[in-house]
Structures are given as C-alpha cells and as structure tokens.
N, C-alpha and C positions, 0 to 999 in steps of 0.2 A: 504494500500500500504506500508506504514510504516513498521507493521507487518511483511508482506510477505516478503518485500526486504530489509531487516534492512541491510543489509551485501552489498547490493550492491553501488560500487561508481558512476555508470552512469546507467539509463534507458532510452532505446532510445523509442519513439513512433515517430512511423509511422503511420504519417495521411493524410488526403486529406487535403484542403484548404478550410473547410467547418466555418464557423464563431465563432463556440461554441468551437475550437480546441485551446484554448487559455488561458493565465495564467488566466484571469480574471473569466473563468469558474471556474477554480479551489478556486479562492479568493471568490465568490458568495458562492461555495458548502461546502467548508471548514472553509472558513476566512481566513485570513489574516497570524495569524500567524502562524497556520499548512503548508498553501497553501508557504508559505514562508518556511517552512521545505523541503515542498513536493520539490519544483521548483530546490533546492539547489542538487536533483540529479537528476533530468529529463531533456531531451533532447529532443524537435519536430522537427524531419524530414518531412519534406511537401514532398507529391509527387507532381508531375508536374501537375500545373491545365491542360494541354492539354492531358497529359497521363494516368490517377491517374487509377491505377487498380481498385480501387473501381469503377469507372465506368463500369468495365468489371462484377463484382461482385453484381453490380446493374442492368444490363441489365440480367446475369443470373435468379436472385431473381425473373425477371418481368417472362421471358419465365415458370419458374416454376407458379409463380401464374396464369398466363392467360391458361397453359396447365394441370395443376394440381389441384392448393388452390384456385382458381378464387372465387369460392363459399365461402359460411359459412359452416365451418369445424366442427360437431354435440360435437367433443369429441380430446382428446390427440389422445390416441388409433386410429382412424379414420385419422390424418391428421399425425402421424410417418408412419400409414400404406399405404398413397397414397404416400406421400414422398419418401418412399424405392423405393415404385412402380416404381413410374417417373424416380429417379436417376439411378436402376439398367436401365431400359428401353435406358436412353439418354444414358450411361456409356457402355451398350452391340452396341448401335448402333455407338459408338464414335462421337458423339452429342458434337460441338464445338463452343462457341463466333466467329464470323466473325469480330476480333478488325481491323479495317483498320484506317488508322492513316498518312497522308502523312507524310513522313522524313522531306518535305522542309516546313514543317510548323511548326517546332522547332525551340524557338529561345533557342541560348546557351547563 
C-alpha cells in the first residue's frame, strides 16, 4: 500500500461493519509500526449496518452460485465460461436485486 500510494495524503475505504475492518487487523498483519504508518493516511467509512451495499452484492454472489457455480467447478476455463454465461443471460434479461429496505427504519 505504501508503495502504491506513497503520494497520497488520505485513502478512504469503504467498508461494511464486518469485525476484521479494523486498525487492529492491520497491527496483527503488519505490526505495529508499519500498521502505524499505514493508519497515518487511511480513513474507514462504514456503510450503514441496515443498508451496506455489500449486502446487495452478497445476495447477488448467492443467486449466481445457486443458478450457476452451485457445483464443483472441474477447471478456471469451465467456471469464466459458465460465469459469462449466467451474467450475459441475467444482463440481456435485465435481471435485478429486489433491495426493499423501509425508509422509516433509518435511524439518523
């Protein structure tokens, strides 16, 4: 990260509210005093645990595996090629999440 962003003064990440999304992952994988470099320009944005897109990006994942990858997949080749499959398939039929989410169950 270092490498890649020497130049940068803030990196935002965007994450869900998942437990591992935290300095202390970083101080386990790094240590201390890197993870302490790192932090000095990182920034975590939490999505809303009642909203978090990755929910909608986890419910896609599942429709794919249970209509597509359900099985054991022989090879790369074999599971890029059911993959295209599925995606053009959903993509021509406009295949969409049905996110329903009440308004009045936001708290601000």
């Amino acid at each position: 990260m270092e490498k890649h962003f020497a130049k940068a003064d803030c990196i935002r990440l965007v994450l869900d509210n998942l437990n591992t999304h935290f300095e202390g992952l970083l101080i386990e994988t790094f240590g201390i005093r890197k993870a302490t470099r790192i932090m000095k320009k990182v920034q975590f944005i939490y999505t809303p645990k009642h909203a978090s897109w990755l929910n909608m990006a986890e419910i896609e994942i599942n429709a794919m595996d249970r209509q597509c990858t359900g099985g054991r997949i022989e090879s790369k080749e074999k599971l890029e090629s059911s993959v295209t499959i599925w995606s053009k398939e959903r993509n021509e039929n406009n295949r969409k999440i049905e996110w329903k989410f009440p308004a009045d169950a936001v708290s601000v």
